[in-house]
C-alpha atoms as one frame of an Amber mdcrd trajectory, in Angstrom:
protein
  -3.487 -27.726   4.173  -7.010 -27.278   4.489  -9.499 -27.860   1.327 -11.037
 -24.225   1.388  -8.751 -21.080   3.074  -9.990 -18.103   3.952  -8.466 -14.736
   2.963  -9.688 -11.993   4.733  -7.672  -8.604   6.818  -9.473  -7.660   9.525
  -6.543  -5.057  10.620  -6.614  -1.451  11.967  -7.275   1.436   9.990  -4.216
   3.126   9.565  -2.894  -0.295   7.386  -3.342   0.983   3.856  -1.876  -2.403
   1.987  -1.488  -5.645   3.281  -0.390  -9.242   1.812  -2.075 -11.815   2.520
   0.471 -14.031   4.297  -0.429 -17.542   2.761   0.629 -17.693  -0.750  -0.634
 -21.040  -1.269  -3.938 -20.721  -2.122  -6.022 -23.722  -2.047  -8.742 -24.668
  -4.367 -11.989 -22.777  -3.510 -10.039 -20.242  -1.248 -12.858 -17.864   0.030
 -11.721 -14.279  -0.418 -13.636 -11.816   1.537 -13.433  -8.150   0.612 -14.715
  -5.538   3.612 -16.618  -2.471   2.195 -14.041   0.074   1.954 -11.091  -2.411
   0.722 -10.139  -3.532  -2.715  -8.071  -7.036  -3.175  -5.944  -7.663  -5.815
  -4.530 -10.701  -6.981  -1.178 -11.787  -8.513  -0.064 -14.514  -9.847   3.220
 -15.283 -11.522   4.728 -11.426 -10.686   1.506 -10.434 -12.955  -1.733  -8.283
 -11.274  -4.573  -9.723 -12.403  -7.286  -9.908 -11.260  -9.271  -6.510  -8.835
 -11.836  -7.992  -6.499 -14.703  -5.155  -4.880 -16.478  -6.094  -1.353 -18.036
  -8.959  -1.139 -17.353 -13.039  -1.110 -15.320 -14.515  -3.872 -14.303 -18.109
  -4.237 -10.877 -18.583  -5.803 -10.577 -21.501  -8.046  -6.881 -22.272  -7.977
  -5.201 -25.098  -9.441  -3.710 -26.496  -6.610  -5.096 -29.717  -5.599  -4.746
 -30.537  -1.303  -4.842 -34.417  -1.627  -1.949 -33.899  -4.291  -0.207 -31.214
  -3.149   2.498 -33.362  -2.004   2.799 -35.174  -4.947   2.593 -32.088  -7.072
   5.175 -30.236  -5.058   7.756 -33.195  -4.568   9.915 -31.092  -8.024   9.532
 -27.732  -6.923  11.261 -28.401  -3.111   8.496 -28.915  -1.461   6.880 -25.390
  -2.374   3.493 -24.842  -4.644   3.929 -23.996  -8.368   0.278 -22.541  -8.078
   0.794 -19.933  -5.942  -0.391 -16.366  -5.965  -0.486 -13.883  -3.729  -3.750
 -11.886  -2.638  -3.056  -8.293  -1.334  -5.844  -5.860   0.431  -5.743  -2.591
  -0.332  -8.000   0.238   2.175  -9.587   2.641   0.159 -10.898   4.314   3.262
 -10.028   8.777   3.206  -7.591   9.667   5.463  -8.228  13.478   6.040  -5.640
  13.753   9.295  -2.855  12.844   7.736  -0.357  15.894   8.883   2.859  17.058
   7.767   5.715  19.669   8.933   8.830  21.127   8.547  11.130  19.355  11.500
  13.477  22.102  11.911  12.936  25.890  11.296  14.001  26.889   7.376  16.967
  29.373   7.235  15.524  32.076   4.386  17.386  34.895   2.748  14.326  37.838
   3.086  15.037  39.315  -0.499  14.643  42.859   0.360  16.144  43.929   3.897
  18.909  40.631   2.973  17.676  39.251   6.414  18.052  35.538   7.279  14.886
  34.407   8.703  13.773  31.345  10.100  10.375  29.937   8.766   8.408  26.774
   9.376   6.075  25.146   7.700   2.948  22.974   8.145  -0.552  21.678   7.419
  -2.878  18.850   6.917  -3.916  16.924   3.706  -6.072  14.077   3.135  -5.687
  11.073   1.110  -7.811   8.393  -0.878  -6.411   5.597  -3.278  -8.075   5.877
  -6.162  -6.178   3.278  -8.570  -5.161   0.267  -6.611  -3.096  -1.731  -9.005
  -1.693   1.987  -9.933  -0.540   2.391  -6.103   0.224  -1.027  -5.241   2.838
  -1.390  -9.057   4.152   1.950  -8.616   4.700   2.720  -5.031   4.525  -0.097
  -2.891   6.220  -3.006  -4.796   6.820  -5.812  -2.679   6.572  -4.279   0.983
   4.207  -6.820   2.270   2.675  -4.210   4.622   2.115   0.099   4.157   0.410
   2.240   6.496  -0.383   5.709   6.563   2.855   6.808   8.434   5.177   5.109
   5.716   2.975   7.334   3.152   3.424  10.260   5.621   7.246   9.611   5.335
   7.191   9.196   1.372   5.447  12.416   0.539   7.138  14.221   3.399  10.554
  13.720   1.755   8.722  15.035  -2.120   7.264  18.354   0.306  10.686  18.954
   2.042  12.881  18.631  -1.097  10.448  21.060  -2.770   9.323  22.989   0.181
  12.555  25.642   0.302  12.157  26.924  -3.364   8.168  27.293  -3.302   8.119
  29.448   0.601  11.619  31.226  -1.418   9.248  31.869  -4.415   6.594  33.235
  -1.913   9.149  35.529  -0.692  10.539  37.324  -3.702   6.535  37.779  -5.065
C-alpha cells in the first residue's frame, strides 16, 4: 500500500458515474477532479462529502505502516474505508430514443388500426450529483449514457401509447 494514492478517472465520455475501484484510501490520497466531473465521497454507506475540479488531498485515518496491525480484527480488510465515485457532468445532447416496433393504434374516428412509430432526440445534464448517484444509480459501480438511454426508454415506452392515443382523439 503506497503512502499517498491517487484517485483520478480518466475514462471516455459516454461513462456518466464511475467508482473508484480502491476503497482503501490511504492517508493523503490525492483526489483529482477533471473540469466537467464532480466526486463524491462516502464513507460508512453515508455521502458526504461533494468535491468540484481541482486537487484535493484526503486525510483518511488509515495509517500504511499500521495497516496490518490495524486490520489483523477486521480479516484482513480496512475499517477506514470509503469509497470515492466520479460523476460527468458533461451535456449529452445526442442521446436518441425510439419506438422498436411500430404501435398498433385504434384511429378514433374511421375505427382504423394504424401503425405509428415514434422517435426523437433529447439531451441530458446532471444537475444534482448526490441526487442522481442516491436515487438512481445505487451501487452499480459503473453507468453510462446507454444504461440511462435504457432507463428512460422503458418510463417513454410505458407512457408513450396513452400520450400519441391522447394526440389522436384531440
Amino acid at each position: 500500500m503506497a503512502i499517498i494514492d491517487v484517485a483520478k478517472f480518466d475514462g471516455p465520455s459516454d461513462i456518466l458515474v464511475w467508482r473508484f475501484p480502491n476503497q482503501e484510501l490511504s492517508t493523503w490520497t490525492q483526489l483529482i477532479v477533471s473540469e466537467q466531473q464532480e466526486a463524491l465521497l462516502f464513507k460508512g454507506g453515508q455521502a458526504l462529502d461533494l468535491f468540484g475540479a481541482g486537487r484535493h488531498t484526503l486525510k483518511t485515518q488509515n495509517i500504511p505502516l499500521l495497516s496490518t496491525f490495524v486490520n489483523l480484527p477486521f480479516g484482513g480488510k480496512s475499517p477506514f474505508a470509503a469509497e470515492v465515485w466520479f460523476v460527468n457532468k458533461l451535456s449529452k445532447l445526442d442521446v436518441k430514443w425510439g419506438t422498436p416496433t411500430p404501435i398498433q393504434l385504434q384511429e378514433p374516428k374511421y375505427q382504423m388500426f394504424v401503425s405509428v412509430r415514434s422517435f426523437g432526440q433529447f439531451g441530458i445534464q446532471i444537475e444534482d450529483t448526490r441526487k442522481f448517484l442516491l436515487k438512481l444509480i445505487g451501487t452499480v459501480s459503473e453507468f453510462d449514457q446507454t444504461s440511462l438511454v435504457k432507463y428512460f426508454r422503458g418510463i417513454l415506452m410505458m407512457n408513450i401509447v396513452e400520450i400519441i392515443s391522447e394526440y389522436l382523439v384531440t
